[in-house]
C-alpha positions as CSV (number, residue, x, y, z in Angstrom):
1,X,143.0,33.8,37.9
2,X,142.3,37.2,35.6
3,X,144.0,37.0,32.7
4,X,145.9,40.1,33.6
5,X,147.5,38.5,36.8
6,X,148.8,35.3,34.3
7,X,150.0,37.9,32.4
8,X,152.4,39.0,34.9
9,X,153.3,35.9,36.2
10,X,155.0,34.9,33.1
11,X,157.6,38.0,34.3
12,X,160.6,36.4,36.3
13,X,160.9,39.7,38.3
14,X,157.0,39.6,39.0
15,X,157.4,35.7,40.5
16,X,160.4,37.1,42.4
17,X,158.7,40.5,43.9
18,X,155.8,38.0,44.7
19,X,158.1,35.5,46.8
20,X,159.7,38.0,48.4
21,X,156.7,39.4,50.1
22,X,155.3,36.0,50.8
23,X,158.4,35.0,52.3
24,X,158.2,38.5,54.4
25,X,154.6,38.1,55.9
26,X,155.7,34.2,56.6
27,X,159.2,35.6,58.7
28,X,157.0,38.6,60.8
29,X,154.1,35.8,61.2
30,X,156.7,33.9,63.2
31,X,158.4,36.0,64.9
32,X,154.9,37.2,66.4
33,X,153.8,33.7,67.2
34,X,157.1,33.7,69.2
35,X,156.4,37.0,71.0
36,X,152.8,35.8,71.2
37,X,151.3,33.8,74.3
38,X,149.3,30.8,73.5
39,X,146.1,32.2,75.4
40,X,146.4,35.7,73.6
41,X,143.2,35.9,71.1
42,X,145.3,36.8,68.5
43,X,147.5,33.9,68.2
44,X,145.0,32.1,65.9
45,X,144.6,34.9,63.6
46,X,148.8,34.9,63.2
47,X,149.0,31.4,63.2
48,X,146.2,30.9,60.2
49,X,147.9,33.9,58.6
50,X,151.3,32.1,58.9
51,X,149.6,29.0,57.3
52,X,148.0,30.6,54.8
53,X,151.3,32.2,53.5
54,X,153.2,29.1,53.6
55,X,150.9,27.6,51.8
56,X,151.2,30.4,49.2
57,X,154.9,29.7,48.6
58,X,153.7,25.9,48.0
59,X,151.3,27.2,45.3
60,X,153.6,29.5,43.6
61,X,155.7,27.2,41.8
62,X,152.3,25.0,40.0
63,X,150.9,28.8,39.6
64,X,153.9,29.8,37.3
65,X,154.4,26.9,35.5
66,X,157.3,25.7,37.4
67,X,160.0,28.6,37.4
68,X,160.1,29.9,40.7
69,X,163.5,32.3,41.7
């Protein structure tokens, strides 16, 4: 990570803005794959998107030391 993105993870309101929108990309994600049909082509797209976010809101607590609001 750059040192100017540690930088703002040490702000509470910067680890709370960053949840937020990871938990917002994880909600529409599945609210596509419910509209979506498992033979559209773009269901692996949302679903790997959907993945990739939740995995984000795994990572976030390690990547901030902990504190996560």
């Amino acid at each position: 990570m750059s040192d100017e993105l540690i930088a703002a993870l040490r702000e509470p309101r910067a680890v709370h803005d960053l949840k937020n929108h990871i938990c917002i990309i994880v909600g529409f994600t599945e609210l596509l794959l419910q509209e979506c049909a498992a033979e559209d082509p773009r269901r692996s797209d949302i679903e790997e998107i959907h993945k990739s976010a939740q995995a984000a809101l795994r990572l976030l607590p390690a990547a901030v030391g902990g504190r996560v609001e």
